[in-house]
C-alpha positions in Angstrom: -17.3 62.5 26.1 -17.0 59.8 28.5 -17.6 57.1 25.1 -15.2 59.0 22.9 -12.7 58.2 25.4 -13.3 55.1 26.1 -13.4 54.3 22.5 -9.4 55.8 22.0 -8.2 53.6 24.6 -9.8 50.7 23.1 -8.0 51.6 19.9 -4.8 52.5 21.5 -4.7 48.9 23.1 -5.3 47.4 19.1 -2.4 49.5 18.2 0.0 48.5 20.9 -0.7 44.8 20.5 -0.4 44.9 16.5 3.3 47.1 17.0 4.2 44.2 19.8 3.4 41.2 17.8 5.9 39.1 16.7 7.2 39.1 13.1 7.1 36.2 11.2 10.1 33.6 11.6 10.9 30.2 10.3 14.1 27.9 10.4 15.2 24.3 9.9 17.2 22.0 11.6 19.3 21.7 8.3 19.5 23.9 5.4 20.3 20.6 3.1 19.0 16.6 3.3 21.3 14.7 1.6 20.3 10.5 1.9 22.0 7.7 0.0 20.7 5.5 -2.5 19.1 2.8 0.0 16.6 6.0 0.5 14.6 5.8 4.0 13.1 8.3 6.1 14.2 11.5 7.5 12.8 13.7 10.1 13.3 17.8 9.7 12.2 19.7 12.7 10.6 22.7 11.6 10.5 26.4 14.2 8.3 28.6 12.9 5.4 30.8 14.4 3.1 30.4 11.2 0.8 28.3 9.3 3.1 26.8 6.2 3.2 24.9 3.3 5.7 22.8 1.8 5.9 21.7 -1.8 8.4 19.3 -3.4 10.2 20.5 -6.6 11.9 17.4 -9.0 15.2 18.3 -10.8 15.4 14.8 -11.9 12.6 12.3 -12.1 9.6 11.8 -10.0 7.7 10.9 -7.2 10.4 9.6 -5.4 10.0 11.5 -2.4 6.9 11.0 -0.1 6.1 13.8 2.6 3.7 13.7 5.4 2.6 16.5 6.8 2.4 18.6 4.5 1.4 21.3 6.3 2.4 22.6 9.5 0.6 25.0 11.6 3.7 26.3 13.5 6.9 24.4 15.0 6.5 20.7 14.0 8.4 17.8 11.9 8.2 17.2 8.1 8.9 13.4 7.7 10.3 12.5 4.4 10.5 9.1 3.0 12.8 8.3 -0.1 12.7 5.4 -2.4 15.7 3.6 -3.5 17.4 4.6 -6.1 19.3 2.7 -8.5 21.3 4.5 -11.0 25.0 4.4 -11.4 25.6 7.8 -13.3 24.2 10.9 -11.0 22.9 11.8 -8.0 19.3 13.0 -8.2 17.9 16.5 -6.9 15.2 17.9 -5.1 14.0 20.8 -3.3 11.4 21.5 -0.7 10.4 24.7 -0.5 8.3 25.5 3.5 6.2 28.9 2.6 4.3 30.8 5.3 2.7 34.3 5.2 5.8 36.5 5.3 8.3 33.8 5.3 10.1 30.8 2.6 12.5 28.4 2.9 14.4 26.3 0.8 15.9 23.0 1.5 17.7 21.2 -1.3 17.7 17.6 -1.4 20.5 15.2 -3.0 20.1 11.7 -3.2 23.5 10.0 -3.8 24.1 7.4 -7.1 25.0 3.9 -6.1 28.2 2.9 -6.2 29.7 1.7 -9.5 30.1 -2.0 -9.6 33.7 -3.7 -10.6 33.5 -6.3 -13.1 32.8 -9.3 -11.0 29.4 -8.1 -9.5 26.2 -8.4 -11.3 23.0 -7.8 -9.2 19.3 -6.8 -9.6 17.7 -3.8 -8.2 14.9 -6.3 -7.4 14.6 -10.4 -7.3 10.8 -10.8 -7.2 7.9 -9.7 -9.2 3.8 -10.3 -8.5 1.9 -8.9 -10.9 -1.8 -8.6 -10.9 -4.6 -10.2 -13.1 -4.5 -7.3 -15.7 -0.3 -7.7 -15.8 1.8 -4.6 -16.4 5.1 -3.2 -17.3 8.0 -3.2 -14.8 11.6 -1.3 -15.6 14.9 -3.6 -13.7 17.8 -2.1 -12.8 21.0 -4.0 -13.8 24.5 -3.1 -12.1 27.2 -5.0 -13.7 30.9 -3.6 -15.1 30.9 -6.2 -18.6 27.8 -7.3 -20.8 24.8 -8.7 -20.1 21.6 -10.6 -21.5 18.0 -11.4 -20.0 15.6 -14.3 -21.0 12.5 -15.3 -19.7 11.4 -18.8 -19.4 7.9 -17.8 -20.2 5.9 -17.0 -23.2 3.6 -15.0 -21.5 6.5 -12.7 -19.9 8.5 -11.3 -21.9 11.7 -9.1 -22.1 12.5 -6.3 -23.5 15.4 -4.1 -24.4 17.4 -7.4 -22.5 21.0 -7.0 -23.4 23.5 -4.0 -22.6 26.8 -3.0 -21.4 27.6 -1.9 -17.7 24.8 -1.2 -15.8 21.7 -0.3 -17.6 17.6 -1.5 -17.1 15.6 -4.3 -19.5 12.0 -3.6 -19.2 10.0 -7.0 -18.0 6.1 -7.0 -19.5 3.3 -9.1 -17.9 0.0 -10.0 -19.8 -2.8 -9.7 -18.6 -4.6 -13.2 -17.1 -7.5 -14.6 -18.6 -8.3 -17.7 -16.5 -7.4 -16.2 -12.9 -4.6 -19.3 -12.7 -1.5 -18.8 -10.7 2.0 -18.7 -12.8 5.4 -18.3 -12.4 8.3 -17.4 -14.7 11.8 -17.2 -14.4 13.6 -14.0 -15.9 17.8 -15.5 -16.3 20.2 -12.3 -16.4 23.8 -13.2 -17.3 27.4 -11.7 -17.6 29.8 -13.6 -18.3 29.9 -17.0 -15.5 27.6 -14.5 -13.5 24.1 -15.2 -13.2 20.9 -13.7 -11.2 17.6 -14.7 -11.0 14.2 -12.7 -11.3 11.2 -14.5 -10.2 8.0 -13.3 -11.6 4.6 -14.0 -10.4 1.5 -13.4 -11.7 -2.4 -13.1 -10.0 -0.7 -14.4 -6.7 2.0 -13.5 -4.2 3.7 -16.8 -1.7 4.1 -16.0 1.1 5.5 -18.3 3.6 4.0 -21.7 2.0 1.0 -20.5 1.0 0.0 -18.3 -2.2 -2.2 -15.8 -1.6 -4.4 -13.9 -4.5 -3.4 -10.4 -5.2 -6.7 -9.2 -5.6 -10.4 -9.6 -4.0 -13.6 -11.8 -5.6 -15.5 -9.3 -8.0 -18.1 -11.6 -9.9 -18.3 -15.5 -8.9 -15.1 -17.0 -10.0 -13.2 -13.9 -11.1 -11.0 -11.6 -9.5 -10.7 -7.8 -9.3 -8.4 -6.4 -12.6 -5.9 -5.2 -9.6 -5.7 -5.1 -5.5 -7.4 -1.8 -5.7 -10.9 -2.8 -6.8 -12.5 -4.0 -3.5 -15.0 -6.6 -5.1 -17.9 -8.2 -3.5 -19.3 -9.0 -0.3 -20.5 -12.2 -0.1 -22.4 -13.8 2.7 -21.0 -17.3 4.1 -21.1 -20.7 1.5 -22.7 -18.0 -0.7 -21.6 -17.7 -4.5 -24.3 -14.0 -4.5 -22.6 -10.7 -4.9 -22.9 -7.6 -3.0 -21.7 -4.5 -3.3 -19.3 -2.5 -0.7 -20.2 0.9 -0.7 -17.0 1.4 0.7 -14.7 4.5 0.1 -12.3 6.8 1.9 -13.7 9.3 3.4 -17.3 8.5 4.7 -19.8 5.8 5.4 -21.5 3.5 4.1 -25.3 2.7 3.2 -28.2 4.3 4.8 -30.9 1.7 3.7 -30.9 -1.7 3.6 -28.7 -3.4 0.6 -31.3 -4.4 -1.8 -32.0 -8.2 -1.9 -29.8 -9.1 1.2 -30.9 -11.7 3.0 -31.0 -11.0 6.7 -30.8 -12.9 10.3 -29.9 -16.2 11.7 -29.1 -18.9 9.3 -26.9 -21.9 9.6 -25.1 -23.2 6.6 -25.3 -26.3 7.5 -21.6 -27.4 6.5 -18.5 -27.5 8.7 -16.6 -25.1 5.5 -17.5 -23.5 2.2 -18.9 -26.0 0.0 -17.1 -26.0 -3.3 -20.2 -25.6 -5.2 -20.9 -22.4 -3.2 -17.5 -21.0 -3.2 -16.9 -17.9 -5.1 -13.0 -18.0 -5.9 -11.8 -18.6 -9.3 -10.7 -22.1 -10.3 -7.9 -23.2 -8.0 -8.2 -21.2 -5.2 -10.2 -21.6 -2.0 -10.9 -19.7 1.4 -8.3 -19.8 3.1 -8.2 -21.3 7.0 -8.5 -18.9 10.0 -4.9 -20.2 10.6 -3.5 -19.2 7.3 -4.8 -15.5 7.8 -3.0 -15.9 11.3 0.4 -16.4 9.9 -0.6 -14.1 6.9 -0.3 -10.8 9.4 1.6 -12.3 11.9 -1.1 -12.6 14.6 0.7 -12.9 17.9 4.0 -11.9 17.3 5.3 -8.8 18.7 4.3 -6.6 16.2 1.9 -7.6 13.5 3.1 -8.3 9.8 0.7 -5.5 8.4 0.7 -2.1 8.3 -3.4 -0.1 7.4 -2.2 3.3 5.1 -5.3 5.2 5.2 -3.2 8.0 4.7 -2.6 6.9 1.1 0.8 7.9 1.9 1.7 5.0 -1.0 -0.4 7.2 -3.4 -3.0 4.8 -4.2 -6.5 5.2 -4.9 -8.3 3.5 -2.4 -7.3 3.1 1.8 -6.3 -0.4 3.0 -3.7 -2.7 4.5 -0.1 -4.1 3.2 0.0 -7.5 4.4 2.7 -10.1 5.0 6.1 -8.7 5.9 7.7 -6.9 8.6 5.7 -3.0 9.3 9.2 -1.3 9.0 9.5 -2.9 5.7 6.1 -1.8 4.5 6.4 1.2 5.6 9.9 1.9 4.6 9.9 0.1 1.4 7.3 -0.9 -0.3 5.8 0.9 -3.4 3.1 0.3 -5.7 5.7 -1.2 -8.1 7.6 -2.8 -5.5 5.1 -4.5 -3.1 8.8 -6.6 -1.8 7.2 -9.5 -1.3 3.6 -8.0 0.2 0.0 -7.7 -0.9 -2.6 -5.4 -0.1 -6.0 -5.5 1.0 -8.4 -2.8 0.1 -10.9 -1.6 3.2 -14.4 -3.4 2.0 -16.3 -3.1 5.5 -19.3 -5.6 6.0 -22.9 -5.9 5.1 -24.7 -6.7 8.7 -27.0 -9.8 9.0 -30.4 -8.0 10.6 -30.4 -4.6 9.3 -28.6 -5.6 5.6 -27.1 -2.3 5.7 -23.2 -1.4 5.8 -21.3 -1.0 8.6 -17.5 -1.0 9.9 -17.1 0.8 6.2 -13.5 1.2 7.3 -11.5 -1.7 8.2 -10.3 -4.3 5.8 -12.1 -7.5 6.3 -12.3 -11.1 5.0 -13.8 -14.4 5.5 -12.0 -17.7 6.6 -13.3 -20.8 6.0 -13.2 -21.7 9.5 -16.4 -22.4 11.8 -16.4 -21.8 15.7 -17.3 -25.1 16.9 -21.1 -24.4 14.8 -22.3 -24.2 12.0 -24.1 -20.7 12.0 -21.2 -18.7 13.3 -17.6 -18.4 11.4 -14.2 -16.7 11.3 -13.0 -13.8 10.0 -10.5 -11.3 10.4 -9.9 -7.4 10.8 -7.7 -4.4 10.5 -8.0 -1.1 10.9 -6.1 2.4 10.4 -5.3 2.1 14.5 -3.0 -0.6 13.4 -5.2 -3.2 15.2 -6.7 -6.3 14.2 -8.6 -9.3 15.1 -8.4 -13.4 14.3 -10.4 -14.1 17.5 -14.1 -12.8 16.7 -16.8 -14.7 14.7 -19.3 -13.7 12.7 -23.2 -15.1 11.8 -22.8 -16.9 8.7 -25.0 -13.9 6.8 -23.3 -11.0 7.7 -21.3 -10.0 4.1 -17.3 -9.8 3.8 -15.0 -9.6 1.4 -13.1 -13.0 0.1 -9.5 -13.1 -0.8 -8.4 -16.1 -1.8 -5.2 -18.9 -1.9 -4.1 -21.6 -4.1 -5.5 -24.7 -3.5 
């Protein structure tokens, strides 16, 4: 009798707490985001005593809103970031929808047209252009009241659909390099006395005075088809390839890397020997001191931001380099690197054991020796948004090359 009873009371305390638990609830700071077309970010705070879910619904185009978290596993904040947006004609619509076990909730989102311009303005939704070694197709948005035209000054960028009335977009195409040479063109769009200037680049991206590759060493003397193949790791004043094994979620090699050659070894030379240097024909290593103002080492905060969130949606983790972090982060897509280029996390091949280590960070050579000929410079980055230009590494450790104009 004595276990019959104590076995009701257990089940009468079960009871009790499943009639006193809370019911489901969730609310939003704002039933409705509406953000101009310079786009940015916006924070929604999020109350809600369940795990939820929220998925983003396009009434007009695409993949113009990026959301991190995604999910929430109670009260929190869902950060959106918008891109720009450069029609004239209509706002653009969205909806996030937050679902949790027993609750939903909609928020609509508008982003607002840009204003329409009178007839004496003429501008470009964008004024500069790198494309990468397999080229590409880009769309530009015009904004203009009277006609227009646009003409490129080279043959191997061409326009298309380049002539309109009001505001409108010309499509600019980009073929793809087959000698790894830097080029430039000039894309000239007129109305009337008004003119505007797109500058196109192709293979490499300047920044500051210096033009930097927009993609790794593959294979001796070629670079990777775009800035998301990671290419080879090469040991110092050495034109042999090695693969990264490299990737996003977990590390690297086990065993040895097959033919590596391991410990001390000095090269002998004060910088990469031209013979032994793997860029492509008319670029080099660059100097520890170009790398330096590359990310901004020293100022007060570093011109680089690591996304191994792939918030930017691309396929592989690594670092946008060159321009302001607010900027990268704020800014800066795929198709609109604003002047940027990214790196692609590689990790290093170490000297003794030839197996791969640090998969993570982004990593490359300079061409710069400590004082020595056995030990040279490098640098680092990594998704804590920290980095390095001060270490030095045995010339036979294995890092990735990206390279600048000579």
């Amino acid at each position: 009798m004595r276990y019959i009873v104590r076995i009701s009371l257990v089940l009468a305390v079960t009871v009790l707490a499943a009639c006193t638990k809370a019911p489901a609830s969730l609310e939003t700071e704002l039933d409705e985001i509406t953000i101009d077309f310079e786009g940015g970010p916006v924070n929604l705070k999020v109350s809600c005593n369940v795990e939820t879910l929220t998925t983003i619904t396009y009434e007009q185009g695409e993949d113009w809103i990026t959301l991190l978290p995604r999910h929430l596993w109670g009260n929190g904040v869902l950060s959106f970031t918008f891109k720009k947006y450069s029609s004239y004609n209509e706002d653009r619509h969205a909806v996030a929808t937050i679902v949790g076990k027993g609750v939903e909730k909609a928020v609509r989102i508008t982003q607002t047209a840009k204003p329409k311009p009178v007839a004496t303005d003429l501008d470009l939704d964008r004024t500069r252009l790198s494309a990468e070694v397999e080229g590409g197709q880009w769309t530009i948005g015009v904004s203009t009241a009277g006609e227009w035209t646009a003409t490129s000054s080279q043959l191997w960028c061409k326009v298309e659909e380049g002539s309109g009335v009001g505001s409108g977009n010309f499509l600019v195409s980009v073929e793809a390099s087959t000698d790894y040479k830097y080029r430039k063109a000039e894309v000239t769009v007129k109305s009337g006395s008004l003119e505007r200037i797109l500058e196109v680049e192709h293979v490499g991206t300047t920044i500051g005075d210096v033009v930097w590759a927009n993609s790794n060493v593959d294979e001796p003397d070629t670079f990777g088809a775009n800035c998301e193949v990671r290419g080879k790791l090469y040991q110092y004043n050495s034109k042999v390839p090695f693969p990264t094994y490299a990737n996003n979620t977990e590390a690297s090699s086990t065993a040895p890397v097959p033919d590596f050659p391991t410990g001390e070894f000095d090269v002998m030379c004060e910088t990469w020997a031209e013979e032994n240097d793997p860029c492509p024909d008319g670029w080099r290593v660059p100097t520890i001191d170009e790398i330096a103002a590359l990310i901004g080492a020293g100022e007060p905060e570093p011109r680089f931001w690591f996304d191994y969130w792939l918030a930017k949606e691309r396929a592989v983790a690594g670092a946008y380099i060159g321009i302001d972090r607010t900027t990268i982060q704020d800014e800066v897509t795929k198709d609109d690197m604003k002047g940027c280029i990214f790196v692609a996390q590689t990790g290093c091949i170490d000297r003794f054991t030839a197996v791969m280590n640090d998969w993570w960070d982004v990593t490359f050579w300079s061409c710069t020796n400590v004082g020595q000929t056995w030990d040279m410079r490098f640098v680092w980055m990594n998704g804590n948004q920290d980095y390095s230009i001060t270490d030095w590494s045995g010339s036979r450790f294995g890092r990735a090359v990206r390279c600048v104009k000579k």
